[in-house]
N, CA, C and O atoms as a Maestro MAE file, in Angstrom:
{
 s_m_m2io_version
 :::
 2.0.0
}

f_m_ct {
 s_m_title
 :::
 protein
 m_atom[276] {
  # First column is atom index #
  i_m_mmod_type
  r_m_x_coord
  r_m_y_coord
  r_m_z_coord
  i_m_residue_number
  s_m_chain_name
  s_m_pdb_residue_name
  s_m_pdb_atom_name
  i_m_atomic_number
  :::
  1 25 -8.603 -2.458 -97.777 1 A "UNK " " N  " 7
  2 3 -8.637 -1.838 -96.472 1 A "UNK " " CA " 6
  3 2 -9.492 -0.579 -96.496 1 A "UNK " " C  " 6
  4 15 -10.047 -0.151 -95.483 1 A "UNK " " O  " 8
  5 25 -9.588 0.070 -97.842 2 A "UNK " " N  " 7
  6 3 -10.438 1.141 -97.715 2 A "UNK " " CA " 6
  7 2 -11.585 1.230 -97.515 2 A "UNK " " C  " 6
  8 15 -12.309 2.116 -97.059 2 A "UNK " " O  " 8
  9 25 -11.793 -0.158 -98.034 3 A "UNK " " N  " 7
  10 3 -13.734 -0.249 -97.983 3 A "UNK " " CA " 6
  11 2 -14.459 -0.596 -96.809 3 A "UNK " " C  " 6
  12 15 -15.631 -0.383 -96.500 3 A "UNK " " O  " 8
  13 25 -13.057 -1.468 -95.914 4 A "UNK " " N  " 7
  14 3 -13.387 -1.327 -94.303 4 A "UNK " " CA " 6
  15 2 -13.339 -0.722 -93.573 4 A "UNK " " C  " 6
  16 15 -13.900 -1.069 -92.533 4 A "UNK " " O  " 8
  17 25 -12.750 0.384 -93.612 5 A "UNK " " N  " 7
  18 3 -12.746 1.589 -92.932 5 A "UNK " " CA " 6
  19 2 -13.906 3.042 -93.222 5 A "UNK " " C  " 6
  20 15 -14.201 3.982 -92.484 5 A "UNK " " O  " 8
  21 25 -14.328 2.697 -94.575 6 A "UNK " " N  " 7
  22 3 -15.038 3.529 -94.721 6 A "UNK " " CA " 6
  23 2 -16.622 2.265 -94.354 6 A "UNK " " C  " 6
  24 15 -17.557 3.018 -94.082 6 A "UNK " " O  " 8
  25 25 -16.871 1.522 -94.316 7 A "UNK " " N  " 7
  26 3 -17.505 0.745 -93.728 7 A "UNK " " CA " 6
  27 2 -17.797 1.243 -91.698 7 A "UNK " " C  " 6
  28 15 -18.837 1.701 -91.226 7 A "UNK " " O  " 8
  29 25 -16.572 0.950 -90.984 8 A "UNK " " N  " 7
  30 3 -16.211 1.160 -90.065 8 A "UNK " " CA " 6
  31 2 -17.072 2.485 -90.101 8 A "UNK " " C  " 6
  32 15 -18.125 2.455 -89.464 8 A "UNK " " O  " 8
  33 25 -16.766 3.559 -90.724 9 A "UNK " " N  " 7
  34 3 -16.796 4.850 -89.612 9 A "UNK " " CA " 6
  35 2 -18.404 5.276 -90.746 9 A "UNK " " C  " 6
  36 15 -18.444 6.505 -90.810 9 A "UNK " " O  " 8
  37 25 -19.286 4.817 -91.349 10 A "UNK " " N  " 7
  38 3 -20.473 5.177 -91.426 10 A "UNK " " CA " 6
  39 2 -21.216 4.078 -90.272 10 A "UNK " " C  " 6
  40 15 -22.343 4.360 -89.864 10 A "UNK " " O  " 8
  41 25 -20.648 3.054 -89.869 11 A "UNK " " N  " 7
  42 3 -21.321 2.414 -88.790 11 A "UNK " " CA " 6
  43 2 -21.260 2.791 -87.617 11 A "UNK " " C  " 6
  44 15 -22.075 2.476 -86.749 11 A "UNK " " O  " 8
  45 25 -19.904 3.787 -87.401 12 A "UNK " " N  " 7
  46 3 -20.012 4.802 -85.844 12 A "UNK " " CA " 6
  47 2 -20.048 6.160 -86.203 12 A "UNK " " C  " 6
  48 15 -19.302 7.011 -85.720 12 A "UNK " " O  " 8
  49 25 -20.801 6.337 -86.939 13 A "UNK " " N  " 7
  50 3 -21.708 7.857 -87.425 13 A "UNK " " CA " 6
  51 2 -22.314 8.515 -86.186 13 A "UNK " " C  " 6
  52 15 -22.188 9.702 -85.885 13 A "UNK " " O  " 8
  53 25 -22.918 7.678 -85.579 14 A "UNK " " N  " 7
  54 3 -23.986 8.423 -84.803 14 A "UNK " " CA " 6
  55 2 -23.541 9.140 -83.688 14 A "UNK " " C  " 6
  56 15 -24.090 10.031 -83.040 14 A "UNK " " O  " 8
  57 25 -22.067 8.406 -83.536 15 A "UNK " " N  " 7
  58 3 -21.303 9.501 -82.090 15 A "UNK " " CA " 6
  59 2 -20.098 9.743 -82.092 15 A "UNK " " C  " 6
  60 15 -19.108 9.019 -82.197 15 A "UNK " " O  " 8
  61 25 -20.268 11.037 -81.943 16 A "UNK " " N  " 7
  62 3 -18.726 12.107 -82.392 16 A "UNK " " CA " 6
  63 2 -17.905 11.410 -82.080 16 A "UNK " " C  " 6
  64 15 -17.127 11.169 -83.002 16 A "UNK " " O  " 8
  65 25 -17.560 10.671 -80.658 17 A "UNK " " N  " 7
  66 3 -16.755 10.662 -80.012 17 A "UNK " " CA " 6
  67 2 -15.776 8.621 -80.767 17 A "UNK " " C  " 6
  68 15 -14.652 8.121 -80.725 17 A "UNK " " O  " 8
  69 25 -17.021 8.265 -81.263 18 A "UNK " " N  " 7
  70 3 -16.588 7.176 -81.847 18 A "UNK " " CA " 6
  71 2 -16.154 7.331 -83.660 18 A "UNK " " C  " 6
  72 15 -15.552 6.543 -84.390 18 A "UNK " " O  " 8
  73 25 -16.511 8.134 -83.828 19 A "UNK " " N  " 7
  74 3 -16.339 8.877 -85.233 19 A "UNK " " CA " 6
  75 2 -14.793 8.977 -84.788 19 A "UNK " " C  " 6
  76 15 -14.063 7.992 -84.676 19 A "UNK " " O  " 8
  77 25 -14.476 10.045 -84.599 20 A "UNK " " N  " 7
  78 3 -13.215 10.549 -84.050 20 A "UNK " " CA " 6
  79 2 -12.350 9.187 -83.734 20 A "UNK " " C  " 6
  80 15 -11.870 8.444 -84.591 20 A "UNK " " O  " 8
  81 25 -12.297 9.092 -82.889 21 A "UNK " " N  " 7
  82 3 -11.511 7.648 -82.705 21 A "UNK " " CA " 6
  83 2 -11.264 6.600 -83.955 21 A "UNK " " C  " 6
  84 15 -10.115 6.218 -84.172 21 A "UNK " " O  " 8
  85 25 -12.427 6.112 -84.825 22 A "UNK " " N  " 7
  86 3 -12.318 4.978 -85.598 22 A "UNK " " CA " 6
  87 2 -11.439 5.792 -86.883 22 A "UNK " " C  " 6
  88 15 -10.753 5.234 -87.740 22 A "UNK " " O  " 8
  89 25 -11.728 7.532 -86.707 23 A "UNK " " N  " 7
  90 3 -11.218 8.016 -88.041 23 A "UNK " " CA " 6
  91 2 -9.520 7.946 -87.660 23 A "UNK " " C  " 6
  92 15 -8.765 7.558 -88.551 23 A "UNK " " O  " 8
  93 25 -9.002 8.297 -86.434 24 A "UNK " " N  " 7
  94 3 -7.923 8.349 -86.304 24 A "UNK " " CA " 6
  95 2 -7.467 6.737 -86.490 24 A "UNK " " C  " 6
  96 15 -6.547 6.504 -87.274 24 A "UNK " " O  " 8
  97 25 -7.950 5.901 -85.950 25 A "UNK " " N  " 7
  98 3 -7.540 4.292 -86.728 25 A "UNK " " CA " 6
  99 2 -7.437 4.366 -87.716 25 A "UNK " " C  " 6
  100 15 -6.275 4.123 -88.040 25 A "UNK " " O  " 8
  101 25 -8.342 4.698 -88.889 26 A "UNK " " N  " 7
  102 3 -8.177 4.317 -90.338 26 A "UNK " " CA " 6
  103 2 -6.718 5.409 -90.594 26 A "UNK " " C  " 6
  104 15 -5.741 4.751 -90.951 26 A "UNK " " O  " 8
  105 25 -6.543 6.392 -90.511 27 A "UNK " " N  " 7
  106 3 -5.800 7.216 -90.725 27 A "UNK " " CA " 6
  107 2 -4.254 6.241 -90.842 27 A "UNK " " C  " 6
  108 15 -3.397 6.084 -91.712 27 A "UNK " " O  " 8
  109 25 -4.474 5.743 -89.488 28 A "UNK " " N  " 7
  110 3 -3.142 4.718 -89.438 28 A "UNK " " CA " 6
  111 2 -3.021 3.389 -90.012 28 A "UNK " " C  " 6
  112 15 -2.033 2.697 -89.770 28 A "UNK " " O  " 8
  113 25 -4.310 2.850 -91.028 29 A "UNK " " N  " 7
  114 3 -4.860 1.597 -91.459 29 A "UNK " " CA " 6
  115 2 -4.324 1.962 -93.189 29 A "UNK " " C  " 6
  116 15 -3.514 1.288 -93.826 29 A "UNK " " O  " 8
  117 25 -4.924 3.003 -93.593 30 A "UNK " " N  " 7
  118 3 -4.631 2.962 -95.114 30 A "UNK " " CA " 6
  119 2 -3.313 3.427 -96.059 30 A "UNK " " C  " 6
  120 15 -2.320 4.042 -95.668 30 A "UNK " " O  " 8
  121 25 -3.485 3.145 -96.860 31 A "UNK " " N  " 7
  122 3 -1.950 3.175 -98.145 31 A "UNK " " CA " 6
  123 2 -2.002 4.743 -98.277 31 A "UNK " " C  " 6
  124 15 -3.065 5.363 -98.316 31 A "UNK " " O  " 8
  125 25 -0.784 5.315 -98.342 32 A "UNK " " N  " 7
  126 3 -0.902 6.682 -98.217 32 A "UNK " " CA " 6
  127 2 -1.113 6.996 -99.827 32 A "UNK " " C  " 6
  128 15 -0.752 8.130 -100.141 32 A "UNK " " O  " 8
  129 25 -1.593 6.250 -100.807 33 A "UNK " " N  " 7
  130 3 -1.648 6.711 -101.796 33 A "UNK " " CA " 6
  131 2 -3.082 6.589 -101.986 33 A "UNK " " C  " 6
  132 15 -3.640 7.399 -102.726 33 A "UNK " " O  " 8
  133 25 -3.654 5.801 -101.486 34 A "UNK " " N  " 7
  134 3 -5.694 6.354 -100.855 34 A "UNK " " CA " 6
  135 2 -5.919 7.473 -99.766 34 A "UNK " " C  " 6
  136 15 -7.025 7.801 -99.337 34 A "UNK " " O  " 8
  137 25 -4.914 7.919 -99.447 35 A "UNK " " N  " 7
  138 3 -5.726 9.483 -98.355 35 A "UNK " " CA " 6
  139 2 -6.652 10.191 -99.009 35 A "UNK " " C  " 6
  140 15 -7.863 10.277 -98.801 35 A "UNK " " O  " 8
  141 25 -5.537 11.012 -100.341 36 A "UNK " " N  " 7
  142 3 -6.870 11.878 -100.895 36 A "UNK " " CA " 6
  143 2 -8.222 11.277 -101.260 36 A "UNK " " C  " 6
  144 15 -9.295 11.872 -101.164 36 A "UNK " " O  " 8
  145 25 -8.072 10.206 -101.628 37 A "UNK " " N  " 7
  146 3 -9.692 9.515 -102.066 37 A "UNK " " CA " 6
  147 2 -10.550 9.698 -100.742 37 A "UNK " " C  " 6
  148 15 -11.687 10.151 -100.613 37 A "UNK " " O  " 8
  149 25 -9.722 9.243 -99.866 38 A "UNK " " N  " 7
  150 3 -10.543 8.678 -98.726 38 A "UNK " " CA " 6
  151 2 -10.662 9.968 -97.831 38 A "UNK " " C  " 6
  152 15 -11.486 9.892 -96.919 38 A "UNK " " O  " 8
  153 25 -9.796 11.408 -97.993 39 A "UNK " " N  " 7
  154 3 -10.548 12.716 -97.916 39 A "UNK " " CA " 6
  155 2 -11.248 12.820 -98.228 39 A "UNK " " C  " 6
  156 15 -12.172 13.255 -97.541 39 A "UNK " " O  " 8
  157 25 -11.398 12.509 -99.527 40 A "UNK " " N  " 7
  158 3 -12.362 13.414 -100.028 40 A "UNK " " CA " 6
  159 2 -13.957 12.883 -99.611 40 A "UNK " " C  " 6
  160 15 -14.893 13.635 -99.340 40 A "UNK " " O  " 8
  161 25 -13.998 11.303 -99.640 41 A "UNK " " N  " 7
  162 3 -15.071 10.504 -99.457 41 A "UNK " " CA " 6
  163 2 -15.703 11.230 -97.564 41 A "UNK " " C  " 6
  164 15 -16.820 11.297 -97.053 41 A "UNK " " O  " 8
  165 25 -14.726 11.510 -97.221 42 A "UNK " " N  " 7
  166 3 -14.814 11.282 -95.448 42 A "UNK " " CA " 6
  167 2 -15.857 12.980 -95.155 42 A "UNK " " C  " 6
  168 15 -16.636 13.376 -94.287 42 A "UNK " " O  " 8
  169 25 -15.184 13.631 -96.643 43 A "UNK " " N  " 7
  170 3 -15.671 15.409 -96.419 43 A "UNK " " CA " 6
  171 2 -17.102 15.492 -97.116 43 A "UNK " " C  " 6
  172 15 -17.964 16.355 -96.953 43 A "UNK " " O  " 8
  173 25 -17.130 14.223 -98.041 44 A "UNK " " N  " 7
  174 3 -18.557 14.186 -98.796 44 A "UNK " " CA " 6
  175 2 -19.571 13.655 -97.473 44 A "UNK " " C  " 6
  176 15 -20.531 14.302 -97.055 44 A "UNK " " O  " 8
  177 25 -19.303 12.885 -97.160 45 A "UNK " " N  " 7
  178 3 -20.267 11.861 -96.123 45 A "UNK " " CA " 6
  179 2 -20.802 12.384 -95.099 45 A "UNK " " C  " 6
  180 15 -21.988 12.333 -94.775 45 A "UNK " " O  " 8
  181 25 -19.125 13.385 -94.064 46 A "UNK " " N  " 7
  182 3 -19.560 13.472 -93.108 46 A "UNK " " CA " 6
  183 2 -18.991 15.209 -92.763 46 A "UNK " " C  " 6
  184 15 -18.405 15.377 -91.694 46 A "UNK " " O  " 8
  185 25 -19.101 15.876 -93.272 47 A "UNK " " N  " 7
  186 3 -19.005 17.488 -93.553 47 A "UNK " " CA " 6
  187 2 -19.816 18.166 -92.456 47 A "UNK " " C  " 6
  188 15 -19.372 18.915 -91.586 47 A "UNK " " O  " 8
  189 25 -21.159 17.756 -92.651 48 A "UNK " " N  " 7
  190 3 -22.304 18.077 -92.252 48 A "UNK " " CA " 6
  191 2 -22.407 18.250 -90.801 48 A "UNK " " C  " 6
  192 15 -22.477 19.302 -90.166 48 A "UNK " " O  " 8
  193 25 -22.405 16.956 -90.356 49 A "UNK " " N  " 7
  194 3 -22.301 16.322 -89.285 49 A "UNK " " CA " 6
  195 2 -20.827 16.801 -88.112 49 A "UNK " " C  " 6
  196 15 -20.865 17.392 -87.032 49 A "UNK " " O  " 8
  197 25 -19.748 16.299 -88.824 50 A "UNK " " N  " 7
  198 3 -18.201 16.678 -88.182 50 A "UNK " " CA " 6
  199 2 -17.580 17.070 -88.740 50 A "UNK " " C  " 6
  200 15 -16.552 16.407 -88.603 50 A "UNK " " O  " 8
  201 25 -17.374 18.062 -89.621 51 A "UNK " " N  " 7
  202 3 -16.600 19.263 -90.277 51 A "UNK " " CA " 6
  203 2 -15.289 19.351 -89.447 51 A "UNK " " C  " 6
  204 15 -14.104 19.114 -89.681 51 A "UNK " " O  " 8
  205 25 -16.095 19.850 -88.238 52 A "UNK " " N  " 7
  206 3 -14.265 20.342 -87.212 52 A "UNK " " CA " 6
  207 2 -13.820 19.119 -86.735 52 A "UNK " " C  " 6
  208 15 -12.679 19.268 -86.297 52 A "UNK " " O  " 8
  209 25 -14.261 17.815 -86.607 53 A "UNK " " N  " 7
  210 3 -13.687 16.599 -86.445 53 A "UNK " " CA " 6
  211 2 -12.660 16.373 -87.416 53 A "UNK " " C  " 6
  212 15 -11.478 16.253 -87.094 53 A "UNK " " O  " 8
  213 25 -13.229 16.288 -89.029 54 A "UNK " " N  " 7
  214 3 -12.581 15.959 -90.064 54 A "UNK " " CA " 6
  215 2 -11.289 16.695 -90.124 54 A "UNK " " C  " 6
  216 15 -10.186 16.191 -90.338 54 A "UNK " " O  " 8
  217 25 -11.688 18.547 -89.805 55 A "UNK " " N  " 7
  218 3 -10.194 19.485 -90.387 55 A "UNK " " CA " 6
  219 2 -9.475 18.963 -88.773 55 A "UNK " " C  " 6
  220 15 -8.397 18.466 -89.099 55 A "UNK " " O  " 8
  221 25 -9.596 18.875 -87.344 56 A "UNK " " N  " 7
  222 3 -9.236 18.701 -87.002 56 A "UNK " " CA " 6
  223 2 -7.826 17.662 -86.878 56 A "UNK " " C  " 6
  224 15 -6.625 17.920 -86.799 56 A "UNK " " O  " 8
  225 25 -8.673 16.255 -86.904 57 A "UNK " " N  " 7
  226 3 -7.889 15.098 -87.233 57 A "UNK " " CA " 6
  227 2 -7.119 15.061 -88.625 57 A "UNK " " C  " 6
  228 15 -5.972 14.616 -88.584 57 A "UNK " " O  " 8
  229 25 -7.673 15.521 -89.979 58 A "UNK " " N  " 7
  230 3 -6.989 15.300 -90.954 58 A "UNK " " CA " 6
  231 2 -5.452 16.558 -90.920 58 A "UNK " " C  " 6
  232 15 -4.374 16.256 -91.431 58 A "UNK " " O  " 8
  233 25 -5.733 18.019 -90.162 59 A "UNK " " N  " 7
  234 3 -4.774 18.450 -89.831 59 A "UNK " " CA " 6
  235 2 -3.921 17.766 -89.378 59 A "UNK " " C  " 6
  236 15 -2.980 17.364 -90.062 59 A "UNK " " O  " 8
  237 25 -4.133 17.385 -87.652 60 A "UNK " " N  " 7
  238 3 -3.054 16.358 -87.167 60 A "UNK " " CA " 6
  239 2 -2.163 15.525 -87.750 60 A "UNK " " C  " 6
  240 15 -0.938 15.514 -87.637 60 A "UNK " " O  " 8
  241 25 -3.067 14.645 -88.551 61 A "UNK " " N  " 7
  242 3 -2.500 13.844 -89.338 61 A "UNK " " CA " 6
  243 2 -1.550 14.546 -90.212 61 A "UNK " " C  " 6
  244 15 -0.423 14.118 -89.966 61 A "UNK " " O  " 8
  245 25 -1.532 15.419 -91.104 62 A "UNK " " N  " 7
  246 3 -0.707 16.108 -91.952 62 A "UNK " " CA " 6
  247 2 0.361 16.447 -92.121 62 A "UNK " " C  " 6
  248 15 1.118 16.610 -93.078 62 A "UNK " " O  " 8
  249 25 0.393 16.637 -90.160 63 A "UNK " " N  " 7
  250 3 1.682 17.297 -89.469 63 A "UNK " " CA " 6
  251 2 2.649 16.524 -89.181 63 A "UNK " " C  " 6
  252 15 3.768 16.999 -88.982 63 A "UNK " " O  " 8
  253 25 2.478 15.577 -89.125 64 A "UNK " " N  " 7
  254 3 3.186 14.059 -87.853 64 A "UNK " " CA " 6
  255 2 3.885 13.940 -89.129 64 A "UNK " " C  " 6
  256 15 3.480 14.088 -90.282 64 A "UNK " " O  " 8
  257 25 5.119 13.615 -88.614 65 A "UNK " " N  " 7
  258 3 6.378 13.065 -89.605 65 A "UNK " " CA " 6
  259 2 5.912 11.561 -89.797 65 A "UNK " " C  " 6
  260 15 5.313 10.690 -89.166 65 A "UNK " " O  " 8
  261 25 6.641 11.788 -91.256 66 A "UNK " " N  " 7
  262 3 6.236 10.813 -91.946 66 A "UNK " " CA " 6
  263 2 7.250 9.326 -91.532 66 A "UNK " " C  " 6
  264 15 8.282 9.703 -90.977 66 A "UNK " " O  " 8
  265 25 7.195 7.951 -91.658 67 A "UNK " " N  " 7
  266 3 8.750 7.577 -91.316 67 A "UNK " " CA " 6
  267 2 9.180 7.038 -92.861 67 A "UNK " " C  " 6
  268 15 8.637 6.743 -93.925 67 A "UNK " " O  " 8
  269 25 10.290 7.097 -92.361 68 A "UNK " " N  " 7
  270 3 10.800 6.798 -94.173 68 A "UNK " " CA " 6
  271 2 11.172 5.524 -93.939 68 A "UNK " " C  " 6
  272 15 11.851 4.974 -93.072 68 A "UNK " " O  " 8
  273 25 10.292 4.997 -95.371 69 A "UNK " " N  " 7
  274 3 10.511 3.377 -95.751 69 A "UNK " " CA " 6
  275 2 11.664 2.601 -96.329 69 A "UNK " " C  " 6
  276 15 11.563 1.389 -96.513 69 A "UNK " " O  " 8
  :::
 }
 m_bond[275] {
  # First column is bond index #
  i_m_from
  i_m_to
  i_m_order
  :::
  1 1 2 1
  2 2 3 1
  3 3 4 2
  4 3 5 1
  5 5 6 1
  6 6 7 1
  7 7 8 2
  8 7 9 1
  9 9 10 1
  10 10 11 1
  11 11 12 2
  12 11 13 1
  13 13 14 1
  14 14 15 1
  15 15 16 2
  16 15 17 1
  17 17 18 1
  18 18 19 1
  19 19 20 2
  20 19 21 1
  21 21 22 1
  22 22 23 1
  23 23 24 2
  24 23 25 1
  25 25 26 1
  26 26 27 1
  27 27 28 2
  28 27 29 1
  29 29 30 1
  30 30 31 1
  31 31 32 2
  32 31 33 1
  33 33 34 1
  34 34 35 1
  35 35 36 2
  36 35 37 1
  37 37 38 1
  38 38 39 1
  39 39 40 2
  40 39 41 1
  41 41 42 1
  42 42 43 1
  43 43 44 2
  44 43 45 1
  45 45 46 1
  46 46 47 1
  47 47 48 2
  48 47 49 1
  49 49 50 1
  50 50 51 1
  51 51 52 2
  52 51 53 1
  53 53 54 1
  54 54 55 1
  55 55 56 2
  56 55 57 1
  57 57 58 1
  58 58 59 1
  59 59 60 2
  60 59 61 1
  61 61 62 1
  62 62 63 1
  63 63 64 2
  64 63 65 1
  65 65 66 1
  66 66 67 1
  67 67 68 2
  68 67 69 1
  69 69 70 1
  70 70 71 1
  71 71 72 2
  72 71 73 1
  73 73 74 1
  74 74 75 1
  75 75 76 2
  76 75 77 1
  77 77 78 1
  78 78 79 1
  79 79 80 2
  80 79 81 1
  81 81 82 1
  82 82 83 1
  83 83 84 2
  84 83 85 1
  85 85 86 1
  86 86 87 1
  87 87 88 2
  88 87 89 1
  89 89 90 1
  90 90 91 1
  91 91 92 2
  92 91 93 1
  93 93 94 1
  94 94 95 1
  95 95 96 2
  96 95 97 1
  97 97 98 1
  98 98 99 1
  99 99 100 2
  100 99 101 1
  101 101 102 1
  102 102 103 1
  103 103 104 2
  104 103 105 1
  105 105 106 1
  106 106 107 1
  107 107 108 2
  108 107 109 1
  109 109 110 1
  110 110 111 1
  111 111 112 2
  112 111 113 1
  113 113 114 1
  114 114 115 1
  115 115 116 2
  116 115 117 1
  117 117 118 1
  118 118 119 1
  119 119 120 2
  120 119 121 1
  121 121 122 1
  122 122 123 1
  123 123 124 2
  124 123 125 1
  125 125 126 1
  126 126 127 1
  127 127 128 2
  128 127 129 1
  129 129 130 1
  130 130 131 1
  131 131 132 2
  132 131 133 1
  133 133 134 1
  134 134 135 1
  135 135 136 2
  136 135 137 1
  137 137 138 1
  138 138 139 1
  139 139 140 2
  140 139 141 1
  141 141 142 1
  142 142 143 1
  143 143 144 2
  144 143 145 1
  145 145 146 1
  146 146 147 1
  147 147 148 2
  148 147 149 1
  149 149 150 1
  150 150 151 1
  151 151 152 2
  152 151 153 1
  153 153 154 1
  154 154 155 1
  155 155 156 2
  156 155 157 1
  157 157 158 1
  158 158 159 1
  159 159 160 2
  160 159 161 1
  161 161 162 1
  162 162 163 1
  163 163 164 2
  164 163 165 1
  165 165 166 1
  166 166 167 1
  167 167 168 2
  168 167 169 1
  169 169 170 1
  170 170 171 1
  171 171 172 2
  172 171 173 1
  173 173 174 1
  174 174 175 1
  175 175 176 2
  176 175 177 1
  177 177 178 1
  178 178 179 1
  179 179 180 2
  180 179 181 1
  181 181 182 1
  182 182 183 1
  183 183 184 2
  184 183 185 1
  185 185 186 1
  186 186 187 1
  187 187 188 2
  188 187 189 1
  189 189 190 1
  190 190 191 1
  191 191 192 2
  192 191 193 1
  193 193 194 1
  194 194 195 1
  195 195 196 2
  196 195 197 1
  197 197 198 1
  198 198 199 1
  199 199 200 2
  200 199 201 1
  201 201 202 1
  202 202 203 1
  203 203 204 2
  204 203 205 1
  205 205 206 1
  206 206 207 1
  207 207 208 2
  208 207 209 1
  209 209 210 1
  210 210 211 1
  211 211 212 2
  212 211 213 1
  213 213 214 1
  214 214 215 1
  215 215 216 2
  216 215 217 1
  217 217 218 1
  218 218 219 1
  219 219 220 2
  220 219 221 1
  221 221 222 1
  222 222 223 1
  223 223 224 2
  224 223 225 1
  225 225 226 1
  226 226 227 1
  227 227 228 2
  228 227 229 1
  229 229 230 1
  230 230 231 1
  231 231 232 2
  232 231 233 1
  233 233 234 1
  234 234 235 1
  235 235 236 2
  236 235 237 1
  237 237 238 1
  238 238 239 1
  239 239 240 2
  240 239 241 1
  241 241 242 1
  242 242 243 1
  243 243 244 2
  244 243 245 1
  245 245 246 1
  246 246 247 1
  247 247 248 2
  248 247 249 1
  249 249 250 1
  250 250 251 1
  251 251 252 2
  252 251 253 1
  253 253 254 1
  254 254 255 1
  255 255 256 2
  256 255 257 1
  257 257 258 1
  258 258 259 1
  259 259 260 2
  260 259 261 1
  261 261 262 1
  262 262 263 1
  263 263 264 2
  264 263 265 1
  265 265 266 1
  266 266 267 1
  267 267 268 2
  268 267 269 1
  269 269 270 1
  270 270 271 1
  271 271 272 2
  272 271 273 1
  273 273 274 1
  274 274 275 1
  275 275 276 2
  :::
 }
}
């Protein structure tokens, strides 16, 4: 699942607004034991470009209760 999502969101690179969106999908797509990888990959790639997208959404994400399995 990781490699489709990071697939996914270099193919909607070109607009914030689809960036944003596909990142908040994957967010809810991957094993919580690939986040940090897939931080870190998301801050290498796309830093540049959406910095305040990335701290934005990956904040959000951080916050939201977790549900217990």
């Amino acid at each position: 699942m990781l490699d489709y999502v990071k697939t996914i969101l270099l193919k909607v690179s070109f607009s914030k607004i689809l960036f944003e969106k596909e990142l908040r999908k994957a967010l809810r797509q991957i094993l919580p034991d690939e986040l940090p990888a897939f931080k870190t990959w998301c801050y290498e790639k796309f830093a540049r470009l959406y910095r305040r997208v990335l701290k934005r959404v990956f904040t959000q994400y951080s916050t939201l209760p977790k549900l217990a399995a």
